[in-house]
LUMDONU-467572 format. One record per residue (C-alpha): x, y, z; residue in one letter. Coordinates in steps of 0.1 Angstrom, whole numbers, plus 2048, in hexadecimal, padded with zeros to 3 digits. Layout:
XYZA;...
END
This chain:
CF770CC38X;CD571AC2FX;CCA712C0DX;CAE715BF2X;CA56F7BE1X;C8E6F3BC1X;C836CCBB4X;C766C7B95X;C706AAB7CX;C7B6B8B5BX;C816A7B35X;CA2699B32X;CA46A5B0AX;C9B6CCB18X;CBF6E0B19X;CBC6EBB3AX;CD2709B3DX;CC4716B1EX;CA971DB30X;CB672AB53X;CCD74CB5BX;CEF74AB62X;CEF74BB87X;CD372EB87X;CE1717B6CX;D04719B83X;CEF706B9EX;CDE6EDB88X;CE16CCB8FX;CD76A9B7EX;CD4686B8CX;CCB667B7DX;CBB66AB5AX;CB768AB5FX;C9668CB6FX;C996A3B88X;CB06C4B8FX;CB26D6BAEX;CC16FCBB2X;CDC6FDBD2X;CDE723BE3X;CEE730BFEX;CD574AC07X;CE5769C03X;CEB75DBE1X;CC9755BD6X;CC0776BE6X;CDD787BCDX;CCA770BB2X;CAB77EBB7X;CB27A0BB3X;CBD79AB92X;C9779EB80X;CA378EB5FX;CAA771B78X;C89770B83X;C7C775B64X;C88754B56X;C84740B78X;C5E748B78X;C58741B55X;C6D71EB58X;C5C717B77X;C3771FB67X;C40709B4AX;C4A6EFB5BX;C316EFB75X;C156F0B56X;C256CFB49X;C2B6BDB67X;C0A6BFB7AX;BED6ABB6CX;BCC6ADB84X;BAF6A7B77X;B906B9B71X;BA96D5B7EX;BB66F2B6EX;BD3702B74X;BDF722B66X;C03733B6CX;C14754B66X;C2D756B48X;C3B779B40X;C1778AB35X;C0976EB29X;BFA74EB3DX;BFA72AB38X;BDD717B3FX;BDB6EFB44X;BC16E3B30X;BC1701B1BX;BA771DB20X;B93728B02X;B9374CB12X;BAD75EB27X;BA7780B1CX;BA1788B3FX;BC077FB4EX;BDE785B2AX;BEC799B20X;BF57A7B43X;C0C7C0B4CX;C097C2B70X;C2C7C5B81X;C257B9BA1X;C1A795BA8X;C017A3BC5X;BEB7B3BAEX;BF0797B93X;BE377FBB0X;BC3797BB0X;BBD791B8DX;BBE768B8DX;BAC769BADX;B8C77FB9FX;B9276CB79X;B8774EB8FX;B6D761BA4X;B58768B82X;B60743B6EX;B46739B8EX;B60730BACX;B4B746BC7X;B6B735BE0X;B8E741BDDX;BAF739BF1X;BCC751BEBX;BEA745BFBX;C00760C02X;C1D772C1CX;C18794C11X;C017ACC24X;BF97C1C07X;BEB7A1BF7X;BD47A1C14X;BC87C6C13X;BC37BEBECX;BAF7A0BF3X;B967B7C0CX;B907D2BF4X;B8A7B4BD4X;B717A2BEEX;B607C8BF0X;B647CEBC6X;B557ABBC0X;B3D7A4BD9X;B28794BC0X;B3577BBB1X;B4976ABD1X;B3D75EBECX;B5F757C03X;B82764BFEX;B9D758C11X;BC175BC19X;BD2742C25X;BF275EC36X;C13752C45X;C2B73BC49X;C37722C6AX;C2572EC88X;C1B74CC79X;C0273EC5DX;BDD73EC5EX;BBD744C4DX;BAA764C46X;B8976DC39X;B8E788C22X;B6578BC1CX;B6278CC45X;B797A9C45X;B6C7BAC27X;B457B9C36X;B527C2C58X;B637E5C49X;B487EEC32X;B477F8C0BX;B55817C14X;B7380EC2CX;B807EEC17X;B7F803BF9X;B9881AC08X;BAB802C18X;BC87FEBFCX;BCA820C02X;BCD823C28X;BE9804C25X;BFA819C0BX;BFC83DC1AX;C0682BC3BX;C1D815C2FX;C287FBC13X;C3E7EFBFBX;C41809BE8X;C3982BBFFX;C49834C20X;C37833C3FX;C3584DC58X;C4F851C74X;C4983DC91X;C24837C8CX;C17815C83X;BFA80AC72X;BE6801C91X;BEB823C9CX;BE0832C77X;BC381FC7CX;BB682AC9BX;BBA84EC90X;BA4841C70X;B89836C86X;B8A857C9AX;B8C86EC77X;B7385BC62X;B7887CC4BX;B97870C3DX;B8184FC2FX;B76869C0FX;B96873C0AX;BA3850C04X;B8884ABF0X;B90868BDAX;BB8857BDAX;BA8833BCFX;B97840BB0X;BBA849BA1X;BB586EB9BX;BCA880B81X;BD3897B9CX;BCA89BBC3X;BB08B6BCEX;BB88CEBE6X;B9D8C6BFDX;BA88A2C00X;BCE8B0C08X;BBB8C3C25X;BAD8A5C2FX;BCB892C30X;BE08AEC43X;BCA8AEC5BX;BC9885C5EX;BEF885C60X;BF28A0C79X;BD988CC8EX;BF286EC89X;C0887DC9FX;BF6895CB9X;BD0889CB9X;BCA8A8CD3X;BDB8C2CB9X;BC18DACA8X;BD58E3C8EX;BCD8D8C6CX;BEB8DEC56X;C0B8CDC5DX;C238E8C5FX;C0C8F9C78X;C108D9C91X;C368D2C87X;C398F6C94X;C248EFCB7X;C318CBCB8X;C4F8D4CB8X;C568F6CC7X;C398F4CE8X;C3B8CDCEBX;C608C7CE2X;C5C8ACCCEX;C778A0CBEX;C7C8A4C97X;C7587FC8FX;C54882CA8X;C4489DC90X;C3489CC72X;C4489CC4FX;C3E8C1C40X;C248CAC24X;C368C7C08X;C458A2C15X;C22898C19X;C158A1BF7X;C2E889BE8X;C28871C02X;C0386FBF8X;C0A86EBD7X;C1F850BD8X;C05842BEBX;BEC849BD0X;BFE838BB3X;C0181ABC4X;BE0819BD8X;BCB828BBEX;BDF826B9AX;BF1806BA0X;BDA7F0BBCX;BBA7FEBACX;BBF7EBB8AX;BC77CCB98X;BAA7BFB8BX;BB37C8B62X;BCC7B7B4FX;BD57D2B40X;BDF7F0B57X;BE5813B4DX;BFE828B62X;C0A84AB65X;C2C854B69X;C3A84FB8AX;C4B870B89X;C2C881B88X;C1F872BA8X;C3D873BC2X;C58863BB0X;C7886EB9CX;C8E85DB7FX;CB1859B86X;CBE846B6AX;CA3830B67X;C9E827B8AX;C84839B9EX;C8884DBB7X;C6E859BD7X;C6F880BD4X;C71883BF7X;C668ABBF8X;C6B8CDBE1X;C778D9BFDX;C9C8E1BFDX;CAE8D1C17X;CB68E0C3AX;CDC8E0C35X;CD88F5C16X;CBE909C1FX;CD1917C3FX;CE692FC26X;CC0943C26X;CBE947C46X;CC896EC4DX;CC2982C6AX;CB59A1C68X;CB89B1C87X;CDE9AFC8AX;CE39A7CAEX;CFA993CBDX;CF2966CB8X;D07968CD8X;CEB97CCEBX;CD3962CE4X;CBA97FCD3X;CB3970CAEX;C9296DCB3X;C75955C95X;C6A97EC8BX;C93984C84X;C9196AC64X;C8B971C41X;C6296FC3CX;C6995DC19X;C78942C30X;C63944C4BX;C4D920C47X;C6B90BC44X;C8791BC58X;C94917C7DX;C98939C94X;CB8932CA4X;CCC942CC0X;CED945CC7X;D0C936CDDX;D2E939CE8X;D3A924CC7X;D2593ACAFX;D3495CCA2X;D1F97CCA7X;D06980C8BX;D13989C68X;CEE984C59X;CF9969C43X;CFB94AC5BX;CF492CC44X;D17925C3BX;D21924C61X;D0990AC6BX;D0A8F6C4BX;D318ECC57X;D218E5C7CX;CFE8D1C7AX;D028CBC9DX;D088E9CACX;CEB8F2C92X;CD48D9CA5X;CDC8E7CC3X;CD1908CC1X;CB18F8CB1X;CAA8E7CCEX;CB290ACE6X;C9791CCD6X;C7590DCD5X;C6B926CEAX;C70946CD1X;C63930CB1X;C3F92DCC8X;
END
């Protein structure tokens, strides 16, 4: 049985479980004089635990406490997390730079120690870490505080996998300009937080990025956290992702190459790129974590918009990606009308026989043996048969060229 276990000398006159959630104080257990506890999960239970935040609330802050009393090292000083506040062993006489903190993620959090140290004279840092995005982070802060550190490290991995990496080597190697924009580039391309694009990986984003160093400014623009995104930088970006996945297509807006992609190439729907309006709330995901979030990783105190003006909706407190305005194919089919009124079975309903109002985002389609003859109103038919729907997508790439 896999398990997680946690050791810890603690004071026998402390009430333990007065200090622990429910689900960890159900695993606590004491030997001896009570000197030392250790937590028993099976794993899928401390997964379940952790999911819990108020759990991990009070396991971090009883872990940072404890830690703070336990360890003595001297001429060391150690400094730990607790809620926004920190607790320093000895004491600091100034901490302004690191509490109050209301970071929510412990990657940009690790920033903030790391670059408190950088300028209290440490010009050599180790991050230990097994999160890439604490990696890009540490690039771009070698970049932003050149000056005051010398070598940044990350010491990545676990098992085979670990090893060391020069974060100041990297940032050089890139340039101001590129490690700037990197938290950007690892956002819009995939993170955490913000989708990546379909069947292309970062190694392949990258090469395009070397091949379209254009699309450096526009992550630029996306890394100062802009109230809102500028239209040339959206043009940029279009023509970046359509690049992504056709580097030989000339076109530079993305409907324009889902069109050729997918009606003179027959590439599949998954093999084409997401539509305009997807994009736009793709990149601005992308933007509050890479520019609004990332970018104040080096203030205590961060200052965010609301999600739900960059890409993201409420539902009841939990947030949402808004994926697109666009409605969604299954609905929109009820406004798709022919206007030439001849027979679907006669395979005639050509792109010029839809609706112009719904000409960007619908699908010319033809007709069968299991489709009726046309009635102008043809939504309702399809919306009961997707397949036979995707079908008749698929027979006419030829009249939507």
């Amino acid at each position: 049985m896999k398990v997680c276990v946690v050791m810890m000398k603690v004071d026998p006159n402390n009430n333990m479980h007065s200090h622990l959630g429910k689900n960890l104080a159900h695993n606590l257990y004491t030997f001896g004089q009570n000197l030392t506890f250790i937590m028993l999960f099976k794993k899928s239970n401390w997964h379940s635990f952790l999911r819990v935040d108020e759990n991990k609330e009070e396991l971090f802050s009883f872990l940072s406490k404890q830690v703070t009393e336990s360890i003595d090292v001297p001429d060391k000083q150690l400094i730990a997390t607790d809620g926004e506040q920190v607790i320093a062993v000895p004491p600091c006489a100034d901490t302004a730079a690191l509490a109050p903190c209301n970071h929510e993620e412990a990657d940009t959090r690790m920033m903030l120690h790391a670059a408190a140290a950088m300028k209290s004279g440490h010009r050599r840092v180790l991050i230990r870490t097994v999160d890439t995005d604490v990696v890009v982070l540490a690039v771009w802060m070698a970049q932003e505080l050149n000056e005051v550190v010398d070598e940044l490290w990350l010491a990545l991995g676990t098992g085979k996998n670990f090893r060391y990496i020069a974060a100041h080597e990297l940032s050089a190697t890139l340039g101001p300009d590129k490690a700037k924009a990197l938290p950007i580039f690892h956002a819009i391309t995939g993170c955490d937080t913000v989708s990546s694009f379909a069947g292309r990986g970062k190694k392949t984003a990258w090469a395009v990025w070397e091949t379209f160093p254009e699309v450096t400014n526009a992550f630029l623009d996306l890394a100062s956290a802009p109230s809102e995104i500028s239209e040339d930088t959206l043009a940029t970006l279009e023509r970046y992702v359509v690049l992504l996945y056709d580097r030989t297509c000339t076109c530079s807006e993305v409907n324009l190459a889902r069109k050729k992609l997918f009606a003179k190439k027959s590439r599949s729907i998954e093999a084409i790129p997401p539509t305009q309006a997807a994009l736009v709330q793709h990149v601005k995901r992308a933007t509050y974590q890479g520019g609004h979030c990332w970018g104040q990783s080096l203030v205590p105190h961060c200052y965010l918009p609301s999600p739900c003006d960059w890409g993201w909706v409420d539902n009841d407190g939990q947030f949402d990606p808004l994926w697109t305005t666009l409605p969604e194919a299954a609905k929109s089919c009820y406004e798709l009308i022919c206007l030439s009124g001849v027979g679907w079975e006669r395979n005639e309903c050509t792109w010029e026989d839809i609706v112009p109002g719904t000409r960007q985002d619908a699908l010319a389609m033809t007709g069968g043996k299991e489709t009726p003859r046309c009635t102008n109103k043809v939504g309702p038919f399809f919306l009961e048969r997707p397949q036979i729907f995707i079908t008749h997508v698929t027979h006419v790439r030829q009249n939507i060229a």
